[in-house]
FITORVEX-333685 format. One record per residue (C-alpha): x, y negated, z negated; residue number from 1. Coordinates in pm, 1 decimal. Example, Ala and Ser with C-alpha at 12.3 -4.5 7.8 and 13.67 -1.06 7.14 Angstrom:
2
{u->1230.0&v->450.0&w->-780.0&num->1}
{u->1367.0&v->106.0&w->-714.0&num->2}
! end
This chain:
365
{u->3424.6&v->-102.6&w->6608.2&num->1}
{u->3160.9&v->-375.3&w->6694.8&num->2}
{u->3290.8&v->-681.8&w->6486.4&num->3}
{u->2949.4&v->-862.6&w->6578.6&num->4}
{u->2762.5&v->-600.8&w->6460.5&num->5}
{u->2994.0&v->-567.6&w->6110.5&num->6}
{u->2878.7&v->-912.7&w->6047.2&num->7}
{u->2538.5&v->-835.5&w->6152.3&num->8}
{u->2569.9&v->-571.5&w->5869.5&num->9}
{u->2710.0&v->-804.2&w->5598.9&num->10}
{u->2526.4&v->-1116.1&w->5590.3&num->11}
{u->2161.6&v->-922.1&w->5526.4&num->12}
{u->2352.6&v->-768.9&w->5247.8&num->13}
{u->2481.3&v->-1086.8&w->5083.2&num->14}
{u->2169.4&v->-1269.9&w->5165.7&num->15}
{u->1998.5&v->-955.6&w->4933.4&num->16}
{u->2288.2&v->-999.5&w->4649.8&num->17}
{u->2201.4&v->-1382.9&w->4652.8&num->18}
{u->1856.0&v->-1351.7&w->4624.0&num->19}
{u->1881.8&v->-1079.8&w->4366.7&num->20}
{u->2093.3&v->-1335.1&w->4156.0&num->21}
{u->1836.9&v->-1650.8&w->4244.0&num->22}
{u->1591.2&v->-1376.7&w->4132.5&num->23}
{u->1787.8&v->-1264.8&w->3762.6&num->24}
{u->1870.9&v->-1656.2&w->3718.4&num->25}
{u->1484.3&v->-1740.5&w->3733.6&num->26}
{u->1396.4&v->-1460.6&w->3475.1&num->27}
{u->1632.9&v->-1531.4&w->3246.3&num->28}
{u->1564.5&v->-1902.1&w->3200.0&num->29}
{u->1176.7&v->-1711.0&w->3168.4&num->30}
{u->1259.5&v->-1522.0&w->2927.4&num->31}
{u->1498.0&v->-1794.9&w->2722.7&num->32}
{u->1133.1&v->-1994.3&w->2772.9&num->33}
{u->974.8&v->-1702.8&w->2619.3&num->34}
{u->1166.0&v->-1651.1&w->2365.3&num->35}
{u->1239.9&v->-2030.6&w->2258.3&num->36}
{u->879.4&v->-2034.8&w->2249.6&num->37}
{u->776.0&v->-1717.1&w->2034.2&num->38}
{u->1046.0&v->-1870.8&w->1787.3&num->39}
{u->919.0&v->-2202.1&w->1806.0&num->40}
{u->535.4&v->-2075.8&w->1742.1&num->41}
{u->700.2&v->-1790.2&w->1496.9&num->42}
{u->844.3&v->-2124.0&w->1251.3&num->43}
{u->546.1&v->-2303.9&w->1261.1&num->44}
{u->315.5&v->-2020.1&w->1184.1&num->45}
{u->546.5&v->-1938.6&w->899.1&num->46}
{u->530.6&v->-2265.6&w->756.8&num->47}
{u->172.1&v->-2249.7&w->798.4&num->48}
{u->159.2&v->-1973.2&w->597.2&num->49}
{u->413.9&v->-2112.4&w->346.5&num->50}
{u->206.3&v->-2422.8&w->334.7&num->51}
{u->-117.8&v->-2229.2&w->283.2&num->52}
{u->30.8&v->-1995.4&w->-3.7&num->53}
{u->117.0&v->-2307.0&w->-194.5&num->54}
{u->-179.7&v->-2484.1&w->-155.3&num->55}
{u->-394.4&v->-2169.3&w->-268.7&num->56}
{u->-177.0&v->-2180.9&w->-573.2&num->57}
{u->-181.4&v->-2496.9&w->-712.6&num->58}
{u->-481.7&v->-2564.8&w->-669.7&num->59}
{u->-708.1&v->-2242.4&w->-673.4&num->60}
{u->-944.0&v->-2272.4&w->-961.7&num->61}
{u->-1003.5&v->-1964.3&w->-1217.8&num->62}
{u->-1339.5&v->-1782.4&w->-1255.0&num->63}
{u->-1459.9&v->-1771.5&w->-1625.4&num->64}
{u->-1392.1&v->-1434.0&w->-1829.8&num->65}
{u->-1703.5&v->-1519.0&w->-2045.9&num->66}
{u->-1926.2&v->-1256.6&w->-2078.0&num->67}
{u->-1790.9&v->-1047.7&w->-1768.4&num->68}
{u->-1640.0&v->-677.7&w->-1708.4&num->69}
{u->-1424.5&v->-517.5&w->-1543.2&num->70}
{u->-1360.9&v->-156.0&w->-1483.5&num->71}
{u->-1010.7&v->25.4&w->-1451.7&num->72}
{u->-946.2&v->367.1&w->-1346.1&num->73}
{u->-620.6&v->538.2&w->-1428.4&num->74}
{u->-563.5&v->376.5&w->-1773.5&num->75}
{u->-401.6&v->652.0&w->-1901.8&num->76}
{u->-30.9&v->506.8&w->-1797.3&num->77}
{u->136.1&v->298.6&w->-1571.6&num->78}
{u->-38.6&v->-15.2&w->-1375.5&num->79}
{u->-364.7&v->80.1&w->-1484.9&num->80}
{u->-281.0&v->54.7&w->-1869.7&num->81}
{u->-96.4&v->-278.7&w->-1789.2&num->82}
{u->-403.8&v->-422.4&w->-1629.8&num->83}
{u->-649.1&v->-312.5&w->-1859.8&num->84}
{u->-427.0&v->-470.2&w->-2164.2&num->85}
{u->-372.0&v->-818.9&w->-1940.9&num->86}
{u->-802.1&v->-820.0&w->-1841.2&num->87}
{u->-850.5&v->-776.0&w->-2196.7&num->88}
{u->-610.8&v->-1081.8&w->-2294.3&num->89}
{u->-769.6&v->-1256.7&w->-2026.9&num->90}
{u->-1143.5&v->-1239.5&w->-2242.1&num->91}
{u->-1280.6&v->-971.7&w->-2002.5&num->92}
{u->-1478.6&v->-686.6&w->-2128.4&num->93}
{u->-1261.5&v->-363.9&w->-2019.2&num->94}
{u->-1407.7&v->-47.7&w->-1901.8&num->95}
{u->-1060.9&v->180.3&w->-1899.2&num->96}
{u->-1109.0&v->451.4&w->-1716.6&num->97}
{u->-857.9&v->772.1&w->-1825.9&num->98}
{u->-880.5&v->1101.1&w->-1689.7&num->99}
{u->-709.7&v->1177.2&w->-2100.4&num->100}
{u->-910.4&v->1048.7&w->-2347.7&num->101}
{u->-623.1&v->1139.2&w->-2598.3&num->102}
{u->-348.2&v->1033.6&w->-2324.9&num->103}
{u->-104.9&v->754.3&w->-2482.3&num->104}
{u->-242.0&v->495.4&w->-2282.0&num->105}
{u->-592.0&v->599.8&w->-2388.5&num->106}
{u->-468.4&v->586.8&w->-2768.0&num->107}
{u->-322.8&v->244.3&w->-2733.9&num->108}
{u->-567.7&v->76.1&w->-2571.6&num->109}
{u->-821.4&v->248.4&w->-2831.6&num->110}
{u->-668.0&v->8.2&w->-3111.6&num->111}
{u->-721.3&v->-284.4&w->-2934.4&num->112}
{u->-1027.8&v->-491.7&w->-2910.1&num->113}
{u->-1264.7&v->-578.8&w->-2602.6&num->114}
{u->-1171.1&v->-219.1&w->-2420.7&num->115}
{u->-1395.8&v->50.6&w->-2401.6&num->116}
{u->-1224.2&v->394.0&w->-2349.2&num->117}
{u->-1471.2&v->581.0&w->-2060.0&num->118}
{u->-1369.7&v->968.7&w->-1972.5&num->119}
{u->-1273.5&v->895.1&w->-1609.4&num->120}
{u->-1212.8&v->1210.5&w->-1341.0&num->121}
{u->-1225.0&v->1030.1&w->-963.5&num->122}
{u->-1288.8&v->1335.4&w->-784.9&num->123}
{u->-1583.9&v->1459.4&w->-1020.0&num->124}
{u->-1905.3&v->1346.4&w->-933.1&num->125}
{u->-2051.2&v->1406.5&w->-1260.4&num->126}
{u->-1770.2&v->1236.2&w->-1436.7&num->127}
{u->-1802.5&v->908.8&w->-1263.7&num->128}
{u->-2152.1&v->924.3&w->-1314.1&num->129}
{u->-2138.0&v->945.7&w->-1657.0&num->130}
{u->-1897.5&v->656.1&w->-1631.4&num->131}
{u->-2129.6&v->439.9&w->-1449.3&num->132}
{u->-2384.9&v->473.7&w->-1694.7&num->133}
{u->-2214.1&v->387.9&w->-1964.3&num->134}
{u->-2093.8&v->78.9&w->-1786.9&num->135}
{u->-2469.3&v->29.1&w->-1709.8&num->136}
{u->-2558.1&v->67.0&w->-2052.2&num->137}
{u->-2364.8&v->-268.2&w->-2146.1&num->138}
{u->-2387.1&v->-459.4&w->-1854.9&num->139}
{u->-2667.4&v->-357.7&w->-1645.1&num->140}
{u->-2835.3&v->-731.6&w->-1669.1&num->141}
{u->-2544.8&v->-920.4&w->-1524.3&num->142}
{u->-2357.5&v->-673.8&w->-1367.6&num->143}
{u->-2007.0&v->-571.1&w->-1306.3&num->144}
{u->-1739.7&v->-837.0&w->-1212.7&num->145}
{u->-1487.1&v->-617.5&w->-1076.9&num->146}
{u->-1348.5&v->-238.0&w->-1019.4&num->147}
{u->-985.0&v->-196.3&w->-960.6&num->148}
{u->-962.9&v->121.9&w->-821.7&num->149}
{u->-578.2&v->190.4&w->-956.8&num->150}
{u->-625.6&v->578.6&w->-1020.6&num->151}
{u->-358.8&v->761.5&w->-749.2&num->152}
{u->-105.6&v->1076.9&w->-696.7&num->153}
{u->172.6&v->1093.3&w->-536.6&num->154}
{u->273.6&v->1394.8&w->-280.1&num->155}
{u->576.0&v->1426.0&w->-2.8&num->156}
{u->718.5&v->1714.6&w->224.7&num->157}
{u->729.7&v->1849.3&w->593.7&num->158}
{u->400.8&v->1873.6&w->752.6&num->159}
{u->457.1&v->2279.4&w->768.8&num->160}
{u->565.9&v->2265.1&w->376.0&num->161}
{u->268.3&v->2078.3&w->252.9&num->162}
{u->-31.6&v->2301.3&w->229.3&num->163}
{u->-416.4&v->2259.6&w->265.8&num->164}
{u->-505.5&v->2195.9&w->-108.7&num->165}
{u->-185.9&v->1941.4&w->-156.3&num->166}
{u->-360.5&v->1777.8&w->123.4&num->167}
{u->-664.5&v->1773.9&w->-11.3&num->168}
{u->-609.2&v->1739.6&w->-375.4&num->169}
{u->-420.5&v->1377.8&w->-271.2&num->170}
{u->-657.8&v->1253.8&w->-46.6&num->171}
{u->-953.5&v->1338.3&w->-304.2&num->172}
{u->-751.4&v->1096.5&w->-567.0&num->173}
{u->-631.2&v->848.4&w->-341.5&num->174}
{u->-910.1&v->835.8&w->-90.0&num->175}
{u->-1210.0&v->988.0&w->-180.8&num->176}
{u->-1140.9&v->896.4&w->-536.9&num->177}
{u->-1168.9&v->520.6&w->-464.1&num->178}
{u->-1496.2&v->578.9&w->-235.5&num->179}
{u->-1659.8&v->749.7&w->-527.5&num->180}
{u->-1624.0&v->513.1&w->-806.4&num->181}
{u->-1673.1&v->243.3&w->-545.4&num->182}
{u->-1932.1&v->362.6&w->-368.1&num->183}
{u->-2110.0&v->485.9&w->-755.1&num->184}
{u->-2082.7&v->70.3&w->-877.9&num->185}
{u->-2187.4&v->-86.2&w->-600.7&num->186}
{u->-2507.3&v->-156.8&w->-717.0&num->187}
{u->-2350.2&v->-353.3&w->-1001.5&num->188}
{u->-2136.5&v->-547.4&w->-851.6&num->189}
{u->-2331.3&v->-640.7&w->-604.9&num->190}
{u->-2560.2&v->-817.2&w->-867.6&num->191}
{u->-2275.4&v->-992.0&w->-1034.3&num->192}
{u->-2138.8&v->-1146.4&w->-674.8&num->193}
{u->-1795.1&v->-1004.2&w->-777.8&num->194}
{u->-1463.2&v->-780.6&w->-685.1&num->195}
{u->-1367.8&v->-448.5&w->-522.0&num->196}
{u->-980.6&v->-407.3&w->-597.8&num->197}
{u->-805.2&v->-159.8&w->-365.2&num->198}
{u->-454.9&v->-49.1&w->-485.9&num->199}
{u->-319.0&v->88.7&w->-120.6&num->200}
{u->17.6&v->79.7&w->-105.7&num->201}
{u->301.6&v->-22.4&w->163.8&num->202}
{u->254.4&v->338.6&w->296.4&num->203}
{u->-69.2&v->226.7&w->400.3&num->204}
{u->104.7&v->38.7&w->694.2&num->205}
{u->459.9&v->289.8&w->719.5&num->206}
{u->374.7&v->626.2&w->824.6&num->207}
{u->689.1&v->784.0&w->688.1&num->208}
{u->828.8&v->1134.7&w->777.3&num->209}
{u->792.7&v->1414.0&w->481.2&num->210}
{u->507.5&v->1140.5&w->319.0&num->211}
{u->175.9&v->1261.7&w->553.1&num->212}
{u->-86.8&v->1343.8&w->259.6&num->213}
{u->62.9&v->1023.4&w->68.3&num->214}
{u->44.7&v->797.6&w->401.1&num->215}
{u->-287.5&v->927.9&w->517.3&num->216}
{u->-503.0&v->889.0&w->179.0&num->217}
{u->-329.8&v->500.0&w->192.6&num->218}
{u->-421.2&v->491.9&w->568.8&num->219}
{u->-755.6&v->573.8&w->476.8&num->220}
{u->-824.8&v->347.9&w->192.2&num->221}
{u->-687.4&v->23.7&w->408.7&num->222}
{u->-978.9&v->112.5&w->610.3&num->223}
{u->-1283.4&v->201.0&w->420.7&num->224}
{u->-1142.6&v->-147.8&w->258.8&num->225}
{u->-1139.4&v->-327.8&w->561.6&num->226}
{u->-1505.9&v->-156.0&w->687.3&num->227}
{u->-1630.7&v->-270.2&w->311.3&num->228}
{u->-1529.9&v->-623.7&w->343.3&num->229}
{u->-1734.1&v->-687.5&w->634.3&num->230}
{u->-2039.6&v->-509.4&w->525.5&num->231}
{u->-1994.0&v->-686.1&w->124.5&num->232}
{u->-1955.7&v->-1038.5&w->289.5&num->233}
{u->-2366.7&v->-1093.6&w->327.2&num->234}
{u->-2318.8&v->-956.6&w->-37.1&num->235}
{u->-2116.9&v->-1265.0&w->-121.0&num->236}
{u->-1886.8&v->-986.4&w->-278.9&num->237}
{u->-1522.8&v->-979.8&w->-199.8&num->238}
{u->-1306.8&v->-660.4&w->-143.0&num->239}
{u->-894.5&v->-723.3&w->-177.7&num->240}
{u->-613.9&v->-470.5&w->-138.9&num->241}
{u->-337.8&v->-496.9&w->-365.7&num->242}
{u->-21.4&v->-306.1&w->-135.7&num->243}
{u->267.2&v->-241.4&w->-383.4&num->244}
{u->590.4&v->-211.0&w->-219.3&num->245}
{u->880.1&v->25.1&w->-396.1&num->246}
{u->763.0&v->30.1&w->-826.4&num->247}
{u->853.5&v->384.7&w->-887.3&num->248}
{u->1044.1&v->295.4&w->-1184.4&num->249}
{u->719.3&v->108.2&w->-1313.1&num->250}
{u->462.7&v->360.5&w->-1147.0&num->251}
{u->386.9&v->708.9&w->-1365.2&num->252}
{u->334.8&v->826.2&w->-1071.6&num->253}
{u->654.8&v->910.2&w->-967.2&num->254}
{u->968.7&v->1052.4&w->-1253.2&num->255}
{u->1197.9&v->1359.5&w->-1228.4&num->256}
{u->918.2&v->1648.3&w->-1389.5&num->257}
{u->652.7&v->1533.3&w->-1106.1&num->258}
{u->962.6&v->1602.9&w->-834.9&num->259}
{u->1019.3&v->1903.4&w->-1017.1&num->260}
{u->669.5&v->2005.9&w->-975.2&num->261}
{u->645.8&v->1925.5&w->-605.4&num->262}
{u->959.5&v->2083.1&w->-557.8&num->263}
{u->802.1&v->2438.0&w->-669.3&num->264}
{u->526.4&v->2380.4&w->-481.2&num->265}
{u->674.7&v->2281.6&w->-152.9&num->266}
{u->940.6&v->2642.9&w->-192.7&num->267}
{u->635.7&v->2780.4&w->-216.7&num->268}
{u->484.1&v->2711.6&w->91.2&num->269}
{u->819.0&v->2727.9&w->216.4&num->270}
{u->836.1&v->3128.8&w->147.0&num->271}
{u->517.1&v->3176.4&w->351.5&num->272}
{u->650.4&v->3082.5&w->679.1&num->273}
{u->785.2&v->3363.1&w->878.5&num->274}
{u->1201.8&v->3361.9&w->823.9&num->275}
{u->1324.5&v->3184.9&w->1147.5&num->276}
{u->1098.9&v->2945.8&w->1025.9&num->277}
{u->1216.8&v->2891.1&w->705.8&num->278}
{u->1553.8&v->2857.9&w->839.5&num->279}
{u->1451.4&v->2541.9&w->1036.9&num->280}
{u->1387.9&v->2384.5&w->647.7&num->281}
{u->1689.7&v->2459.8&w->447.8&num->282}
{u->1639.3&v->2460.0&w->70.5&num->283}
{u->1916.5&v->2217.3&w->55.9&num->284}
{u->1795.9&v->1956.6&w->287.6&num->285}
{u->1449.2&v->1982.8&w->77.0&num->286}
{u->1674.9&v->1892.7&w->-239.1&num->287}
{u->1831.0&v->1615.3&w->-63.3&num->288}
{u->1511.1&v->1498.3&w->12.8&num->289}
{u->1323.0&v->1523.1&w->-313.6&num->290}
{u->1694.6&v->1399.0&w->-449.1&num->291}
{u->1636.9&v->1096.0&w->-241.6&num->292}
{u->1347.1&v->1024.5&w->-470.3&num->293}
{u->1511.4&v->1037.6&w->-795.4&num->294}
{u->1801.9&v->805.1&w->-684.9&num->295}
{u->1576.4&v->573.3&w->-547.5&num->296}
{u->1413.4&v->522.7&w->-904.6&num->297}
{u->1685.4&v->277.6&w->-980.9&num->298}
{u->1716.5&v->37.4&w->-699.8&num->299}
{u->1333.9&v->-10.2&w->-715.5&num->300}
{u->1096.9&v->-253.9&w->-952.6&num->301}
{u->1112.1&v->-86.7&w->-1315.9&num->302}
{u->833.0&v->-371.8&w->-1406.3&num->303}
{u->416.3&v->-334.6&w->-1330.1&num->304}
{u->425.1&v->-743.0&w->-1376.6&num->305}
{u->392.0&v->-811.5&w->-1020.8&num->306}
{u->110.5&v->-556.3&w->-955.8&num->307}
{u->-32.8&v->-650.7&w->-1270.1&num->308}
{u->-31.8&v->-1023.7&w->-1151.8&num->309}
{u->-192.5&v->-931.2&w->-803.6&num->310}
{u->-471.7&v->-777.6&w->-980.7&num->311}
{u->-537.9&v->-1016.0&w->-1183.9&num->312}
{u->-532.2&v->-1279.1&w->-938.9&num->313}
{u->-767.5&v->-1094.0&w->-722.0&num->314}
{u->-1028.0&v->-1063.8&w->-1021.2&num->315}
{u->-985.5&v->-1412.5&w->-1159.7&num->316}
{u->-910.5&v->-1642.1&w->-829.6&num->317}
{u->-1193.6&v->-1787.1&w->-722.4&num->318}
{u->-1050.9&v->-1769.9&w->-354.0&num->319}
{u->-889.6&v->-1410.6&w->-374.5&num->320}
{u->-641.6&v->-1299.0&w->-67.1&num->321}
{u->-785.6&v->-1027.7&w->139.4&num->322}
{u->-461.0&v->-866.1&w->66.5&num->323}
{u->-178.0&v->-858.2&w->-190.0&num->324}
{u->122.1&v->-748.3&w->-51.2&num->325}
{u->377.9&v->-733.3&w->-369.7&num->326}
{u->723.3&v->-671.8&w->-342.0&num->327}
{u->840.0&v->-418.9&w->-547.7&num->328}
{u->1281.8&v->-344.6&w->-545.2&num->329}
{u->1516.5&v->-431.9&w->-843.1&num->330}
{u->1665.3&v->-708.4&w->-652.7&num->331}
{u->1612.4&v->-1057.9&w->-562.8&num->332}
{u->1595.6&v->-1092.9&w->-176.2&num->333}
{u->1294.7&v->-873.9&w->-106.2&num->334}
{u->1155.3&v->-517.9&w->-73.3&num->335}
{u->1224.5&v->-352.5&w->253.9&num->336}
{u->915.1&v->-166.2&w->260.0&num->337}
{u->721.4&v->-483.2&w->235.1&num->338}
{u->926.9&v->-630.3&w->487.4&num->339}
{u->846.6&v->-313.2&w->750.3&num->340}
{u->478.5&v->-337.1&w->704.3&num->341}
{u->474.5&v->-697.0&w->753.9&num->342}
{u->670.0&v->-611.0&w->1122.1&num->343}
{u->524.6&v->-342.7&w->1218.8&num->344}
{u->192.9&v->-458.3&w->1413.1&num->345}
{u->433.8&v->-697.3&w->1617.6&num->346}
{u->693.1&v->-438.5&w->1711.3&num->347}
{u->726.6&v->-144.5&w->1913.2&num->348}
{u->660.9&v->168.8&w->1738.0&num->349}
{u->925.2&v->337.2&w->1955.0&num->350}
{u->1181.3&v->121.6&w->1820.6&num->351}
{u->1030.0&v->90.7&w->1461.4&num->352}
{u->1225.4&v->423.6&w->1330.0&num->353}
{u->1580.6&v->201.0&w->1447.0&num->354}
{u->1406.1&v->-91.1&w->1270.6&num->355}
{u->1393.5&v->87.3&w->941.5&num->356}
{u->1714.1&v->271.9&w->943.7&num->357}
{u->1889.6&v->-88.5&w->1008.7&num->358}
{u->1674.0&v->-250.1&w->700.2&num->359}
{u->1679.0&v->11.0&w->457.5&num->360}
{u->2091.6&v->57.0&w->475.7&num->361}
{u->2095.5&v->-317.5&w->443.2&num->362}
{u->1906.8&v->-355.1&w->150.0&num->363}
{u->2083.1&v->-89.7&w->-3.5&num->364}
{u->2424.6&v->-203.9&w->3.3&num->365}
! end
């Protein structure tokens, strides 16, 4: 054995080992830079934002309710028949939109002053037409102030369990729904300089597994919202999503007879597929799922207030967010839904499904 040339062999391979660690030791002080920095910009952004939020709300100023309207589809329960009842307290004229004129909502909202009841189907063409005349019919001189499109259905299951029409039928409520009233009173709001309300939801931002029909009809609306606002702004009209985070003990659309429903509907679909194929979906694991729902009624807001509030900010603000992003959950330190969409456009989405798991088992201790 050549000693000289053993030597010859070791030094090159510690001069490699030190370099490699002169090498790690400069990236790591990089990224402790990097990452001092992205905190240090992160807290000052924040308390930009902080600082921002408060000064929009003591000192925003209030448009006048005198002599202006407001339409609100999907009156018949839930969010929509608390708006239309806090717009009417408020001095607006109400337009509430229900699908049932003889519906609860419709009924109580009937005995009331300063609401008019208008037979409202979203995905009928005729039907909002007729709506929109009416509305015309009162206000055609000034205008509209403001729509809130509120009207929405709720749908979940597996891709291959959800069929064609489910698809459909939620998108046309959801979506198209929204476009057609929208798109229908237009005209009048863009005479009265005022408000297109959005409700989206925080599924607008989390595409969750088993919720396609539900996240792409939210998907959808964040965008024709977003393409409106730019085109409105010569307009001087404003167009603001309201994104409700977990309120399906406040929301009608979501209670044990509409999982019932869905539940039918989705073992339906379910018996179409050829047998191997139904194996991969167990009936059980679809119970668990639509189970999940059910139990998740509790831990979540049982109170439209905070919706309610949104919407009513975004009609009567003078300087309206762009978006509303409400927290929904029955407890104090925040709604992890809410929390996710906020995230998500600065994450990974490889890692986002990790992300979620890790949130949601927190905030459901």
């Amino acid at each position: 054995m050549d000693p000289a040339g053993w030597q010859e062999r070791i030094e090159p391979r510690k001069a490699r080992q030190f370099a490699t660690g002169v090498l790690y030791g400069i990236q790591a002080i990089f990224v402790w830079l990097y990452l001092t920095d992205i905190i240090i910009i992160g807290a000052v952004l924040f308390s930009a934002w902080v600082a921002y939020d408060y000064v929009q709300f003591y000192t925003k100023e209030i448009v006048s309710s005198s002599g202006k309207y407001v339409l609100v589809t999907g009156c018949d329960s839930g969010f929509g028949l608390s708006a239309a009842k806090a717009f009417r307290d408020l001095g607006f004229g109400v337009f509430a939109g229900c699908f049932n004129e003889n519906s609860g909502g419709a009924k109580e909202l009937r005995a009331g002053k300063k609401v008019e009841i208008v037979p409202l189907d979203v995905t009928n063409d005729v039907s909002v037409g007729e709506c929109v005349e009416r509305i015309t019919a009162v206000c055609g001189k000034q205008g509209l102030w403001a729509v809130v499109n509120n009207s929405g259905i709720n749908n979940q299951g597996y891709v291959e369990l959800c069929s064609m029409e489910a698809y459909h039928r939620t998108a046309e409520v959801n979506l198209f729904g929204a476009i057609r009233v929208t798109k229908a009173v237009l005209p009048l709001i863009r005479k009265a300089k005022g408000r297109v309300v959005n409700c989206t939801s925080e599924r607008g931002f989390n595409p969750y597994p088993q919720n396609s029909s539900y996240c792409i009809s939210k998907f959808g609306l964040e965008a024709f919202s977003a393409c409106l606002r730019n085109e409105m702004q010569r307009f001087e009209v404003k167009v603001i999503t309201v994104v409700p985070g977990n309120f399906s003990g406040a929301s009608s659309i979501t209670n044990a007879q509409a999982n019932a429903n869905l539940r039918e509907l989705i073992l339906n679909e379910r018996s179409m597929l050829r047998q191997e194929d139904q194996e991969a979906y167990p009936v059980s694991e679809i119970d668990q799922l639509l189970n999940a729902v059910v139990e998740d009624i509790p831990r979540s807001c049982s109170s439209a207030q905070p919706v309610v509030a949104a919407y009513v900010d975004a009609v009567n603000n003078v300087s309206p967010k762009r978006c509303y992003m409400v927290q929904g959950m029955g407890r104090q330190w925040g709604d992890p839904t809410i929390l996710m969409a906020r995230a998500r456009p600065f994450m990974p989405e490889r890692i986002m499904p990790y992300v979620e798991k890790v949130i949601i088992k927190v905030f459901n201790r």
